[in-house]
C-alpha positions in Angstrom: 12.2 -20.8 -43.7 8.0 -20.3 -43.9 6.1 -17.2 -43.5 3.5 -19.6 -41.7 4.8 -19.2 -38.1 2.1 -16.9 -36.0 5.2 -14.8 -35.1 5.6 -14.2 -39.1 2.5 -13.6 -39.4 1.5 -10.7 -36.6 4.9 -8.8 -38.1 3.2 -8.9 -41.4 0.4 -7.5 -40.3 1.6 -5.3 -38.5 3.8 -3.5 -41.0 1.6 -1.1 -43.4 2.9 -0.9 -46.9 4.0 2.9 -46.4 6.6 2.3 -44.4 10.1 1.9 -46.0 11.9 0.5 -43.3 11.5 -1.5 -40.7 13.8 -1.3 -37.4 14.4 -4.5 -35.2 15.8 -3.2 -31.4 17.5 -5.9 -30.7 18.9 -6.4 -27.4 20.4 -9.8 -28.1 18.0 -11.7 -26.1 15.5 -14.6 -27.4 12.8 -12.4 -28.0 14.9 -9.5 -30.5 16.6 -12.4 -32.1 14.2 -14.0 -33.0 11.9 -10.8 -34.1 15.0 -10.0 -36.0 15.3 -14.0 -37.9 11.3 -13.8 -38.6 11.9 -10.0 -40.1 14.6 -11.6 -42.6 11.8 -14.2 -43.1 9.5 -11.6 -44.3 12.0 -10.0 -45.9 13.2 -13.0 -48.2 10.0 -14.6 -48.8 7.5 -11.8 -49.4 7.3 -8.7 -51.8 6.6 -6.3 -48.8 8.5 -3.0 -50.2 10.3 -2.0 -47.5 14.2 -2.8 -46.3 15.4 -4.0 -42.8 18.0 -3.5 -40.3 18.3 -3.7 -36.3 20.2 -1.2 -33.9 21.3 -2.5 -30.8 21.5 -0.3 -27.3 24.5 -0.5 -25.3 23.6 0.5 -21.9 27.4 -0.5 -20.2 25.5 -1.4 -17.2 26.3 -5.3 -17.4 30.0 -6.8 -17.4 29.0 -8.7 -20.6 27.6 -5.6 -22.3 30.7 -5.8 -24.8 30.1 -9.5 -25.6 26.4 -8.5 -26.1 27.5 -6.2 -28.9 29.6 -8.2 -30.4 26.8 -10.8 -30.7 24.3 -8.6 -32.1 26.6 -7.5 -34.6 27.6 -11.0 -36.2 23.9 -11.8 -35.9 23.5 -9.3 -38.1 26.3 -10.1 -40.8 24.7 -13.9 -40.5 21.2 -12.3 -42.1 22.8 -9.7 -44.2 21.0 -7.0 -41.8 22.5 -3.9 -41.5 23.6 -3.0 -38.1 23.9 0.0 -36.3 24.7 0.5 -32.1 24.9 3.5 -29.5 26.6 3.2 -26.2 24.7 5.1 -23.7 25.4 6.6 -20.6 22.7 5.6 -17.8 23.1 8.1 -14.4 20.1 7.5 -11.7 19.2 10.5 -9.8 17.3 10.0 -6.3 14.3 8.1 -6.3 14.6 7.6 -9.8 14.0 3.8 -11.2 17.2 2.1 -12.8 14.7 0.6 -15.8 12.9 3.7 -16.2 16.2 6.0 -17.2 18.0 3.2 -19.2 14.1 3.0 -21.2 14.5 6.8 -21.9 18.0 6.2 -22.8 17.2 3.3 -25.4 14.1 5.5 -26.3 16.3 8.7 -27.1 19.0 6.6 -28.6 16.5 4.7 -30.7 14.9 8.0 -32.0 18.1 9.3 -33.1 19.1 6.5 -35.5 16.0 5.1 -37.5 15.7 5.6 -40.4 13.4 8.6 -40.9 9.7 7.2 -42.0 10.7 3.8 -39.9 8.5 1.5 -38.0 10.7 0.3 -35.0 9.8 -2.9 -33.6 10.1 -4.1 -29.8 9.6 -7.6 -29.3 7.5 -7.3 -25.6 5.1 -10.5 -25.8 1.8 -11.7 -24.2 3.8 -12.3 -20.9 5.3 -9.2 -20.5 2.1 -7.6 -21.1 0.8 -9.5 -18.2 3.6 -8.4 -16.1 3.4 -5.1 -17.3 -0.6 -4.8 -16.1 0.4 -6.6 -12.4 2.7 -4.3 -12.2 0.3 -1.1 -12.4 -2.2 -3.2 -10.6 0.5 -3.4 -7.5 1.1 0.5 -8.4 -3.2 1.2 -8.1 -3.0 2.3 -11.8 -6.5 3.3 -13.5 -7.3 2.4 -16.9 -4.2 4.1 -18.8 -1.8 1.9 -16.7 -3.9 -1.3 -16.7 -3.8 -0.8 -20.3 -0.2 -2.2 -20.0 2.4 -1.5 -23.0 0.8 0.1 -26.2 0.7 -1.8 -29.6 2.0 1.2 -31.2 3.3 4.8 -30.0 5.3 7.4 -31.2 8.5 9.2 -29.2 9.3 11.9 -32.0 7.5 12.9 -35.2 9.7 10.8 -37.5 9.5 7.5 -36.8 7.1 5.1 -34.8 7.1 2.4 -33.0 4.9 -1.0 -32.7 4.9 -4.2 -30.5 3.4 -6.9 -32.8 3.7 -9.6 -29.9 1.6 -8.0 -26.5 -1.9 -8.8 -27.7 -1.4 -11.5 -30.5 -1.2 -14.8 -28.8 2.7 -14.7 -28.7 4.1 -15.4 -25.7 7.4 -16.8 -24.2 7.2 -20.0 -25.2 5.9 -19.5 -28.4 9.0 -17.7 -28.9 11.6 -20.5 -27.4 9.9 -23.1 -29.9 10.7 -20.6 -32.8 14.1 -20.1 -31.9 14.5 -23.8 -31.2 13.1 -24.9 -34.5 15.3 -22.9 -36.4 18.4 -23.4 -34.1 18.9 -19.5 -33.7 21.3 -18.5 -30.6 21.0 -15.6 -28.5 22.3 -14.0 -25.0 21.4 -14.3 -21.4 21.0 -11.2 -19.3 22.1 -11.9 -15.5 20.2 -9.4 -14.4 17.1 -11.3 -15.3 17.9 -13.9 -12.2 17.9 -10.6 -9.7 14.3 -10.7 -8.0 15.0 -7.6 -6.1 13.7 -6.0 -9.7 9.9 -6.1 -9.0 9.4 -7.4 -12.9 12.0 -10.2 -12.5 9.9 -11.1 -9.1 6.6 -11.4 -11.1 8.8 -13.2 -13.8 10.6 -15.6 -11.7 8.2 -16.4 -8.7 4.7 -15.4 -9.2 4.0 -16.0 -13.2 4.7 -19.8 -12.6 2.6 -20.3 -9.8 -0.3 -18.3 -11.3 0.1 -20.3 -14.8 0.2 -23.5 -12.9 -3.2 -22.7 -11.3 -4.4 -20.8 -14.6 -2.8 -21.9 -17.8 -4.4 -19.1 -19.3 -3.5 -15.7 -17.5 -1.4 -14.4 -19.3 -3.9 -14.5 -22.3 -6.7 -13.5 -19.9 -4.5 -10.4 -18.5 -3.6 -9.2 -21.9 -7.3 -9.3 -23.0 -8.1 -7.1 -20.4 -5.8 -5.0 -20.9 -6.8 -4.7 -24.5 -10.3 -4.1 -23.0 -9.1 -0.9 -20.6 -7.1 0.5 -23.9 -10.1 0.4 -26.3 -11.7 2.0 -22.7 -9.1 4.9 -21.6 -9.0 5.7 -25.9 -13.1 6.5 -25.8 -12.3 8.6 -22.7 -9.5 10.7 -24.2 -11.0 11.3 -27.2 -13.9 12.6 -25.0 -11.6 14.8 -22.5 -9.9 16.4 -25.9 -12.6 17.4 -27.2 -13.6 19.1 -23.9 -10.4 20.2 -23.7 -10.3 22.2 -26.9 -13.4 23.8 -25.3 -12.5 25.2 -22.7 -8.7 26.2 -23.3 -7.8 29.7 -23.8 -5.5 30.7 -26.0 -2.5 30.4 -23.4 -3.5 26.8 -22.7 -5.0 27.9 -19.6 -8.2 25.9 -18.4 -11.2 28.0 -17.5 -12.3 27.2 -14.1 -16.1 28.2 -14.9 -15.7 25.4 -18.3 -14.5 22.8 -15.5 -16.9 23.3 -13.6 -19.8 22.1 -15.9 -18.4 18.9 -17.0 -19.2 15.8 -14.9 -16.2 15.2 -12.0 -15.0 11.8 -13.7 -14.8 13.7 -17.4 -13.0 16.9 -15.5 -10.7 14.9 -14.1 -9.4 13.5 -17.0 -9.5 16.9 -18.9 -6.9 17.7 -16.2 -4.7 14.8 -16.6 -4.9 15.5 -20.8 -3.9 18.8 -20.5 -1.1 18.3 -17.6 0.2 15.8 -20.0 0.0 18.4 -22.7 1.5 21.1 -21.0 4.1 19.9 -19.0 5.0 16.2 -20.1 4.1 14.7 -16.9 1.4 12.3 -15.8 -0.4 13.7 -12.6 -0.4 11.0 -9.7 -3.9 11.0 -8.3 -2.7 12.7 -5.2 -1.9 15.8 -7.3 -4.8 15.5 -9.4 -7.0 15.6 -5.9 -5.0 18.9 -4.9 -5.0 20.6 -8.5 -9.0 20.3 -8.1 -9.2 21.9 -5.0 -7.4 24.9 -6.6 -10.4 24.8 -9.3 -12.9 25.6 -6.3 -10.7 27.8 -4.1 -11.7 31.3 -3.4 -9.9 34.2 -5.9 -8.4 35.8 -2.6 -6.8 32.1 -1.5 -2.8 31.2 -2.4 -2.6 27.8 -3.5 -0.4 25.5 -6.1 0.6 22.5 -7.0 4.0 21.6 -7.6 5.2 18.9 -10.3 9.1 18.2 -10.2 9.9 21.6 -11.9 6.5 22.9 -12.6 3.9 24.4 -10.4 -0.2 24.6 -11.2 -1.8 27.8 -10.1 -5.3 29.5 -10.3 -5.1 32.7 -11.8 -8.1 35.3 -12.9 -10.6 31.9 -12.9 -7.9 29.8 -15.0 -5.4 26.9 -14.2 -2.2 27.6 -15.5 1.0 25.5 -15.3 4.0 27.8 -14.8 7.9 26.7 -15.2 9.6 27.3 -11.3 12.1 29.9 -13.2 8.7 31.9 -13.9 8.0 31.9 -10.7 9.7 34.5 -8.4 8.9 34.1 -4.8 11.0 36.6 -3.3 11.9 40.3 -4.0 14.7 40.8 -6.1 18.0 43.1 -5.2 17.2 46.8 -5.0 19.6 48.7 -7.7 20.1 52.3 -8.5 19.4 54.1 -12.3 20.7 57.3 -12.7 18.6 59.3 -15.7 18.0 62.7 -16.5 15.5 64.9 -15.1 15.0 68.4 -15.7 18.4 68.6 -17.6 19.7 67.2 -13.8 21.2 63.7 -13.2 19.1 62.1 -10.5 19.7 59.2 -8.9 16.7 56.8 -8.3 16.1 53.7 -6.4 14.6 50.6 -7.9 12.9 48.1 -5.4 10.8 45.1 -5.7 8.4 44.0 -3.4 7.0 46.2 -1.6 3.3 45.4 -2.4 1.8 47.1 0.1 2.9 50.5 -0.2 0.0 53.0 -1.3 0.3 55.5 -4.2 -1.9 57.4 -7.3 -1.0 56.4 -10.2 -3.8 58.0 -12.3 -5.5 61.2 -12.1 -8.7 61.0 -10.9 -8.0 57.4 -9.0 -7.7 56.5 -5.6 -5.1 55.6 -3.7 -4.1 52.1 -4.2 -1.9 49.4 -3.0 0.7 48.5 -5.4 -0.7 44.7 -4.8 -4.1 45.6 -6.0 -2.8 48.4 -9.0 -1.4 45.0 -10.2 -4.1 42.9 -10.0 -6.4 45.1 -11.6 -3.2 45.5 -14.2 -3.3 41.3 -14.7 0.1 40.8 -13.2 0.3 37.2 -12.3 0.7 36.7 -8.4 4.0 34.9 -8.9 5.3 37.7 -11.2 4.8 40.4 -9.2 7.5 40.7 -6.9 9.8 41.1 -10.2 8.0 44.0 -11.0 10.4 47.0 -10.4 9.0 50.1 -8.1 10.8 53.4 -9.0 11.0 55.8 -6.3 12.8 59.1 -6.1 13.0 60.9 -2.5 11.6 57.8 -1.1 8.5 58.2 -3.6 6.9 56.1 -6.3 7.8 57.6 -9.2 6.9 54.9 -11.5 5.6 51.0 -11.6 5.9 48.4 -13.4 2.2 46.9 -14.3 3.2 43.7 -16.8 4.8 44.6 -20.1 4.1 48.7 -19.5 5.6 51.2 -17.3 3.5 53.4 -15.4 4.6 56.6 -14.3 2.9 58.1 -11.4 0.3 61.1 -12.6 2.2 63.7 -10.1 5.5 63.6 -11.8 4.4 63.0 -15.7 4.4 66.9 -16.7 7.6 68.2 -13.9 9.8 65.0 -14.1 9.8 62.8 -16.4 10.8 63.5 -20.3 10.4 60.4 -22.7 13.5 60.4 -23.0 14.1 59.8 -19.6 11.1 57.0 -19.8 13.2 55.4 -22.8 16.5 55.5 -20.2 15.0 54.0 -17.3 12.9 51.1 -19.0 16.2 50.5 -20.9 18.3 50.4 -17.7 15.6 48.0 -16.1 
């Protein structure tokens, strides 16, 4: 075996002398099997300190997905690799994509089992970076999606992960050759016939049309999509360091720190620190809405809602709040019983009731309960949590946030602190 082939060569360069360990994902396929035989190249025929071994995903979702095992595993005993597997169990919610879960499946599964201080390699190539970038072309993707599939990413903090083929040279064929000249076997998936998959469509219908016209494309594509990484990398680093700027200390985004920065920078501040916050890209129909929240009027109810997440303008910040935060209607009325004026009384606790009007400080006005809790900082979608103590159908107390406040008139005849201490505890 020779360390001369190109697809020897990009894995070489591609693995940094720190790491220890290198992982193969290996599917089975032409592409993993032959990753994996140029690895045990490396392996046998350099002095590159680090060991090798391949883990193999079993998603269950093919009849042959046993056999696939199987394979992977004597593949490995062939190369003296060791071998480790996880069978995974892929359920697709509603409008959720097959491909996408059984990814996060391999992802999580993948995560769990490398070594710690790995580099994991996936052996996507120049055509399926070309796919990838028609895909989010077809899907009116800016420059993060038309930078197609990252050379290297990380899922958790202890191992990372690195595609030496996308933007190499190495494509399909490249890889067939390889495998032929060294008479390696691998596995057919069936499912790569099924054009109703919109990547198997661009695979099987398009690709050889386009390379028959353009021998090049695929080379062409990936180039670009080199081109919009080095691009959409320039601009993040720009919208972090704007974001670090105008954060608060609650990740909230001041809406006076937005305003300054040119639209095209704010925008992407907003798609940083959505990702940030809540793990989620923002389509550009959110991203449109979430900006009309940033020039709203204080007095005006708006949000945007995110699968479980909603944005919201609050006090001139965005904030992302979690949709168990948020409490939209008033919760049950109860009952404390506590001790006042060495008597047992028995006291209502509402929520909700935002209008009502009461004093809750001497020398105040009479407020709404809405605006004492505004002024108090009470987030709008906290507030009808807050609990309203009332005795004879009066407001004895309110709470305003993290305190209690007890209504001026009944602080010196009614309530003891250790009848405060009873009903906060109670509550």
């Amino acid at each position: 075996m020779s360390t001369n082939s190109q697809l020897v060569k990009t894995i070489q360069s591609c693995v940094s002398p720190h790491f220890s360990s290198v992982t193969v994902a290996l599917s089975g396929g032409v592409d993993s099997a032959a990753m994996l035989h140029a690895c045990a190249t490396i392996r046998e025929q350099s002095d590159l300190p680090f060991s090798v071994n391949a883990i193999h995903i079993h998603h269950g979702l093919s009849p042959n997905a046993d056999e696939w095992l199987a394979f992977c595993h004597q593949l490995c005993e062939q190369l003296h690799i060791p071998f480790q597997y996880q069978k995974v169990l892929v359920q697709v919610a509603p409008r959720q994509s097959l491909e996408a879960v059984a990814r996060n499946a391999r992802y999580a599964a993948l995560d769990k089992l490398a070594p710690a201080g790995s580099l994991v390699l996936l052996a996507q190539h120049e055509d399926d970076q070309a796919e990838t970038v028609l895909l989010q072309l077809k899907r009116g993707a800016g420059p993060k999606g038309l930078s197609g599939m990252a050379e290297r990413f990380t899922k958790s903090s202890s191992v990372q992960y690195a595609r030496p083929w996308v933007n190499s040279g190495v494509g399909k064929q490249e890889i067939l050759r390889y495998a032929e000249q060294h008479k390696l076997s691998w596995v057919e998936d069936e499912s790569n016939q099924n054009t109703s998959f919109d990547r198997n469509f661009l695979r099987n219908d398009i690709m050889p049309m386009l390379k028959d016209k353009w021998p090049q494309i695929s080379k062409t594509i990936s180039r670009s999509a080199w081109l919009c990484a080095s691009q959409n990398q320039l601009v993040e680093t720009m919208a972090s360091e704007a974001l670090q700027k105008i954060q608060n200390d609650e990740c909230a985004l001041s809406l006076s720190g937005l305003s300054i920065l040119p639209n095209a920078l704010a925008a992407e501040v907003i798609r940083l620190w959505s990702s940030i916050q809540i793990g989620l890209t923002v389509s550009a129909a959110q991203l449109h809405e979430i900006q009309k929240l940033c020039v709203a009027k204080a007095d005006q109810k708006g949000r945007v809602q995110v699968e479980n997440w909603q944005c919201r303008s609050f006090n001139q910040y965005l904030l992302w709040v979690g949709l168990d935060d948020v409490v939209e209607m008033p919760l049950p009325n109860q009952h404390v019983e506590i001790e006042i004026n060495s008597k047992i009384e028995r006291m209502e606790v509402t929520y909700g009731d935002l209008h009502r009007r009461v004093s809750l400080f001497a020398n105040r006005p009479t407020k709404t309960l809405k605006v004492w809790m505004k002024e108090a900082g009470v987030k709008p979608w906290k507030r009808m949590a807050m609990p309203i103590i009332c005795l004879n159908e009066q407001i004895v107390a309110v709470q305003l946030g993290d305190k209690l406040v007890v209504n001026e008139q009944f602080k010196d005849k009614a309530l003891t602190p250790s009848a405060m201490k009873s009903l906060i505890e109670q509550i």
